[in-house]
N, C-alpha and C positions, 0 to 999 in steps of 0.2 A: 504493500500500500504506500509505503514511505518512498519507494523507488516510483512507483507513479507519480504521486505527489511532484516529485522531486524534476521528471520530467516534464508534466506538467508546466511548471513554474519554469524549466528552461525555455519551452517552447514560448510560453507567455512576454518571454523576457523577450526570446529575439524575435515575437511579431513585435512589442513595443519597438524594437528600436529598430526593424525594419522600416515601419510607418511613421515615427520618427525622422529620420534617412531619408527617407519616399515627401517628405511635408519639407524637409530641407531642403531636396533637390527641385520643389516645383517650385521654390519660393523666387529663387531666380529667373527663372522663367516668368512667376506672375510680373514681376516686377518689371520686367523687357516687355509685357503684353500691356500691361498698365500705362509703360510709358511712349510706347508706339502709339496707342490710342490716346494718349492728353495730345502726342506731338501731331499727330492726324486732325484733332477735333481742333486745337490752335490755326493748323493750316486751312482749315475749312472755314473758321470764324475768318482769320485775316483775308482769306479772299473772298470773303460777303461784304464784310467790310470796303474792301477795297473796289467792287462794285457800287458798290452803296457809292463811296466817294465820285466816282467817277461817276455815274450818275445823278450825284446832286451837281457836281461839277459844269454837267452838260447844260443842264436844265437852268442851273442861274446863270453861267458864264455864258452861253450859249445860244438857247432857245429865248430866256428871256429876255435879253439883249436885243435880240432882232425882233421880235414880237412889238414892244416898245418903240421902234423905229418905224415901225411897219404903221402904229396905232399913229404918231406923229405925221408919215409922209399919206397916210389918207388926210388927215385933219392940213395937212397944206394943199393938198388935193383939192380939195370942197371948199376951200377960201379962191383957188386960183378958178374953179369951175363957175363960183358965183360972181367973180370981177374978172375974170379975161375968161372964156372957155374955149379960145381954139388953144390955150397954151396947156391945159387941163389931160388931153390924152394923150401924153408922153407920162407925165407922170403918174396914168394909171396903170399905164404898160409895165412901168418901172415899180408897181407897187404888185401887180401880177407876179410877174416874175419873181421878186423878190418871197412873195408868200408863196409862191411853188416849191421854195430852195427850203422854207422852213416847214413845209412839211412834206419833205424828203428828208429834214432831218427829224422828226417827229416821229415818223416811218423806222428812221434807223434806229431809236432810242428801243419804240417797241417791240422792235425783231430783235433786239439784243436782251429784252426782259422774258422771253416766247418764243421759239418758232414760229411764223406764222403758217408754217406747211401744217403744222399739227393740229391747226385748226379748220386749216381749209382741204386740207386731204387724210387726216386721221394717221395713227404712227405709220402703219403697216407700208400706204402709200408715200407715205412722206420716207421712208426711208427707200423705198424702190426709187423716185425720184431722186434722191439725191445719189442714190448709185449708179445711173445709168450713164456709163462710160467712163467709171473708174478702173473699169478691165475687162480681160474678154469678155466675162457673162457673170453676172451678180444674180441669185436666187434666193427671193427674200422669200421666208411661208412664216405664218403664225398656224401653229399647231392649237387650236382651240375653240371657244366659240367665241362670239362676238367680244372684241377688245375694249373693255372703257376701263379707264385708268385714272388713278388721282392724278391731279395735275405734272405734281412732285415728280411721280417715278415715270411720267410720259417725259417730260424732260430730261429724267435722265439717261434715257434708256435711249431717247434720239439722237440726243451729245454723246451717247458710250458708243453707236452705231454708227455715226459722221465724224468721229475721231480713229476710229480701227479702219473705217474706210478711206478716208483721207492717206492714212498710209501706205493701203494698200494701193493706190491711187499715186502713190509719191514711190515707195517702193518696190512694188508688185504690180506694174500695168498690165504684163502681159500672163496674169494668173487668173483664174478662176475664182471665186468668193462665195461664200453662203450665209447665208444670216437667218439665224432661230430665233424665233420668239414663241414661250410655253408656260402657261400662266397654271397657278396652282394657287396657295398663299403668297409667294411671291411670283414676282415678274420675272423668269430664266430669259436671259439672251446670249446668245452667241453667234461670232462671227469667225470664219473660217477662213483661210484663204491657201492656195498649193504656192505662194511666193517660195525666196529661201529661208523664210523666218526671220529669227532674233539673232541680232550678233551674239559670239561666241560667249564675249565676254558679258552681255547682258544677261544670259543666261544662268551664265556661273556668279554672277552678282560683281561682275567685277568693274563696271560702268555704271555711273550714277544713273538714275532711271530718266529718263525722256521727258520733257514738260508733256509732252498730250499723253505718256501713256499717265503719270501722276496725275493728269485733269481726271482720265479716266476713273484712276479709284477712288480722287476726291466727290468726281459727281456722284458715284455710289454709294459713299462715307455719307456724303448729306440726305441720302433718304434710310440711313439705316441701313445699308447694304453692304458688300464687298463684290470687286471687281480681281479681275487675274491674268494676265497677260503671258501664255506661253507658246513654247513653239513644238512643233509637232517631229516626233525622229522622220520621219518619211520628206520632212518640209512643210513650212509653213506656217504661219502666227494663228493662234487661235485665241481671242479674246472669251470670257467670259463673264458674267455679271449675274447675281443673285438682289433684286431690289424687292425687299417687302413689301404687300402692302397694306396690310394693317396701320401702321404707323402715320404712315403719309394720307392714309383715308379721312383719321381721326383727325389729325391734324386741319387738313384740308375743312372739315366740321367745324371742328374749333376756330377757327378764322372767318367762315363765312358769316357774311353779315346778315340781319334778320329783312327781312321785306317786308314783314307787318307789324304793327304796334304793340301789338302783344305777343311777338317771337320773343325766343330766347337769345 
């Protein structure tokens, strides 16, 4: 009984201090996973941020500026129209023109907040458009039933799709491409392509990572998701992306504004 006991008690010791061992070896690691995600969610804050700025940027230095002028060179307009009016239609012309140019830049403020293919041809379309004649033959399919998507992860999923394209398009002209889209609880996308893939060195981590593929994981990072850039033995980059959409649903809720007096 004493010899049980006794064994007992050894075994007991060396699971403590296996699990012990096991709780000390993960702890470095948490701590690398901890801090990859503060330096990931910093980089995501700083470039909303830095949006944000450059959009208020545009909008006071910019739009409002010329709007103001525009308000000025009518009200000289309607003074010259009521006391000389053959001198009056030059500078209506010159006030046309000039409101054309600001909203072209109007135009360009809100393609840079939106897509606007997303809206006017939905992802699936918006992404065939924007591949067509980025190489020999792009095959876009969504595997599922009818697409509708929080706002959040349509954007990101269109920027995760015209950024792997783009490359492909820059490095892979003369390859073939596919692109998956397969909806569950989250948005699966993937894009494929037979180029020669990723440098050597990108592979092996030995090059700092590419600003469009980092856009890539940041756009996934801000809907809750993760994105993965690899290359296939055979050839080839294969992008992937996992975007939730619970999160971005809720959220999307949470923000919308009420319509009636007694909304919430």
């Amino acid at each position: 009984m004493r010899a049980v006991l006794a064994r007992a008690a050894v075994l007991a010791g060396a699971f403590t201090a296996g699990a012990v061992a096991a709780r000390a070896a993960t702890i470095p690691h948490l701590r690398r996973l901890t801090a990859d995600l503060q330096r990931s969610r910093e980089r995501i804050l700083a470039s909303r941020e830095e949006e944000r700025r450059r959009l208020r940027h545009d909008l006071h230095d910019g739009l409002g500026p010329t709007l103001a002028s525009l308000a000025m060179s009518l009200d000289a307009a309607r003074i010259t129209l009521a006391c000389e009016p053959e001198r009056a239609d030059p500078l209506l012309a010159d006030v046309r023109d000039r409101l054309a140019s600001a909203v072209g830049e109007i135009r360009d403020l809100a393609h840079g907040l939106r897509p606007p293919a997303l809206d006017d041809l939905g992802l699936v379309a918006a992404i065939e458009s924007f591949a067509e004649g980025c190489c020999e033959r792009v095959d876009v399919r969504f595997d599922g039933a009818h697409l509708e998507l929080p706002a959040a992860v349509e954007v990101a999923a269109y920027r995760i799709a015209q950024e792997a394209l783009t490359n492909v398009r820059l490095h892979a002209p003369g390859s073939t491409a596919m692109v998956r889209l397969t909806r569950d609880a989250e948005l699966h996308l993937m894009v494929a392509d037979t180029g020669p893939g990723l440098p050597d060195a990108s592979r092996n981590g030995g090059l700092p990572m590419r600003r469009g593929m980092a856009a890539m994981k940041e756009w996934a990072a801000e809907v809750g998701g993760n994105c993965a850039i690899t290359s296939r033995n055979g050839g080839g980059t294969v992008v992937t992306a996992h975007l939730p959409l619970a999160a971005a649903a809720a959220a999307a809720g949470y923000h919308r504004p009420s319509t009636g007096r007694g909304g919430a």
